[in-house]
VEXFIVO-531464 format. One record per residue (C-alpha): residue number from 1; x, y, z. Coordinates in Angstrom, 2 decimals. Last residue first. Example, Ala and Ser with C-alpha at 12.3 -4.5 7.8 and 13.67 -1.06 7.14 Angstrom:
<firos>
@seq = 2 u = 13.67 v = -1.06 w = 7.14
@seq = 1 u = 12.30 v = -4.50 w = 7.80
</firos>
This chain:
<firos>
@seq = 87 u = 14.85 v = -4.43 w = -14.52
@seq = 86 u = 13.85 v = -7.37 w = -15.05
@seq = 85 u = 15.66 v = -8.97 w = -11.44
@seq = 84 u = 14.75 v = -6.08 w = -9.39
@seq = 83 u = 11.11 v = -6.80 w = -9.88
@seq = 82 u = 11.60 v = -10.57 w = -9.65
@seq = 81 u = 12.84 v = -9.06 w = -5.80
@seq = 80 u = 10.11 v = -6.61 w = -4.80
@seq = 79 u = 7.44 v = -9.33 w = -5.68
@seq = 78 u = 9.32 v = -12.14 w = -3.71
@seq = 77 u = 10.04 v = -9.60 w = -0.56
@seq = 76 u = 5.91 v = -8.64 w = -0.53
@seq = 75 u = 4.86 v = -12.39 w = -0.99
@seq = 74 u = 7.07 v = -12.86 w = 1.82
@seq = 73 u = 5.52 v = -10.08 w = 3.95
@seq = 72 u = 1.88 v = -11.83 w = 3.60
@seq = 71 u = 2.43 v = -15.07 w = 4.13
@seq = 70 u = 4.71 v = -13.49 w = 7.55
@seq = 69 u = 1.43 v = -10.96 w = 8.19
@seq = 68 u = -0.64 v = -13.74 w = 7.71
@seq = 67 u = 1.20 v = -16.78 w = 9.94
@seq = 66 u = 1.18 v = -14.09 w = 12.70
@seq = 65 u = -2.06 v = -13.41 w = 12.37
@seq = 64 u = -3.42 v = -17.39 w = 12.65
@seq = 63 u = -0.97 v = -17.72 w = 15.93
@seq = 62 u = -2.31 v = -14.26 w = 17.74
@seq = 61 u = -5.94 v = -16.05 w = 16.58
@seq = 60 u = -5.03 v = -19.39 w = 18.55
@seq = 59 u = -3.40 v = -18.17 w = 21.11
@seq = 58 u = -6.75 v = -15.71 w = 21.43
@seq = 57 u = -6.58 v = -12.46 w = 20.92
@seq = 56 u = -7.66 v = -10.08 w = 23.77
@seq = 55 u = -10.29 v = -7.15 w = 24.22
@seq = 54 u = -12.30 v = -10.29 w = 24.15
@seq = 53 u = -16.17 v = -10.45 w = 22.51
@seq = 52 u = -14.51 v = -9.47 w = 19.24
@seq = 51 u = -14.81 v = -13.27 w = 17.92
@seq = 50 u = -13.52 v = -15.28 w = 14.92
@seq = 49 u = -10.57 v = -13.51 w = 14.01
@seq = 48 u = -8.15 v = -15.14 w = 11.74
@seq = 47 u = -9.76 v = -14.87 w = 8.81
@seq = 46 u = -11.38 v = -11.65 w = 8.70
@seq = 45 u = -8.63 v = -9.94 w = 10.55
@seq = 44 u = -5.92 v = -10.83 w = 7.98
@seq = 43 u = -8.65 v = -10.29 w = 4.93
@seq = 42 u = -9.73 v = -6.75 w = 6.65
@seq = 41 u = -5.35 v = -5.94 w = 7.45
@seq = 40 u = -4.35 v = -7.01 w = 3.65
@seq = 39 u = -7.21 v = -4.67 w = 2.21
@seq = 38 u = -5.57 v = -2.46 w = 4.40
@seq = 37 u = -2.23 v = -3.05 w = 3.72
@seq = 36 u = -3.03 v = -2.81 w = -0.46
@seq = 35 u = -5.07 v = -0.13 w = 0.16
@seq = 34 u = -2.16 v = 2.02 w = 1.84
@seq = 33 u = 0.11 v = 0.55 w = -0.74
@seq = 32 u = -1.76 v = 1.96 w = -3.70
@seq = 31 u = -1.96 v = 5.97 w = -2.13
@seq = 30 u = 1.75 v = 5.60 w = -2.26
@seq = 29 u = 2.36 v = 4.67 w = -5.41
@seq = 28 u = -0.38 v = 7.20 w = -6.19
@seq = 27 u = 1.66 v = 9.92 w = -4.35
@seq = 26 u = 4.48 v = 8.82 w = -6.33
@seq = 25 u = 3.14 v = 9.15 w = -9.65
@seq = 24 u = 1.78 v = 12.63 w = -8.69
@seq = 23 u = 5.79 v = 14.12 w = -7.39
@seq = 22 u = 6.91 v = 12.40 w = -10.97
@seq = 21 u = 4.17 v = 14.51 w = -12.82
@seq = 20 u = 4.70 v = 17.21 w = -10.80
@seq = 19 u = 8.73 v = 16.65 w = -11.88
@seq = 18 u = 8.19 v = 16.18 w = -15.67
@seq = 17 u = 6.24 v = 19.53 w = -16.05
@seq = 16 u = 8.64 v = 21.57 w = -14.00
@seq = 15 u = 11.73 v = 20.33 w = -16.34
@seq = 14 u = 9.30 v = 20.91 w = -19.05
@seq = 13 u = 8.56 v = 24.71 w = -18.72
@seq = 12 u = 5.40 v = 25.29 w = -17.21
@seq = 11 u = 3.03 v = 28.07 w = -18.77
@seq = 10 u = 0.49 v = 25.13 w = -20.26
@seq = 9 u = 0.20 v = 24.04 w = -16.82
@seq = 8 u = -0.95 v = 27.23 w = -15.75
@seq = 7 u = -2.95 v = 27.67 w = -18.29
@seq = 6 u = -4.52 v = 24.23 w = -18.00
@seq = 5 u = -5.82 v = 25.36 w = -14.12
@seq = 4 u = -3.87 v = 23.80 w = -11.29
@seq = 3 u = -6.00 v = 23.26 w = -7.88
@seq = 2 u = -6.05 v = 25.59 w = -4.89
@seq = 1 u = -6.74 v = 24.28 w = -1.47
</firos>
């Protein structure tokens, strides 16, 4: 893998500065909502699963995840929205 040396930045013209650094602010956008799920996936799991002695969730665990991911995805919708809404 080859990494970007200062000269070479240095050599860009703007229009090829502005779009790396749009190409890296999206790749850490990304990079944040893959630890956002999982972080969301351990606390889900944590929570709602008491035992891993059953290749099976129980009604009662199936019930608890449920109830997470929809906690979860409405959190997700609200944020997204009062987002919209100042900009």
């Amino acid at each position: 893998m080859s990494s970007i040396s200062q000269a070479d930045l240095d050599s860009m013209n703007d229009s090829s500065k502005k779009e790396i650094a749009n190409f890296l602010d999206a790749e850490n956008s990304k990079q944040r909502v893959q630890m956002q799920i999982h972080d969301f996936t351990n606390s889900c799991f944590k929570n709602c699963v008491s035992s891993i002695t059953s290749p099976e969730l129980s009604t009662q665990e199936e019930q608890c995840l449920n109830s997470c991911v929809n906690r979860f995805l409405d959190a997700n919708i609200r944020i997204v929205q009062n987002l919209q809404n100042v900009q």
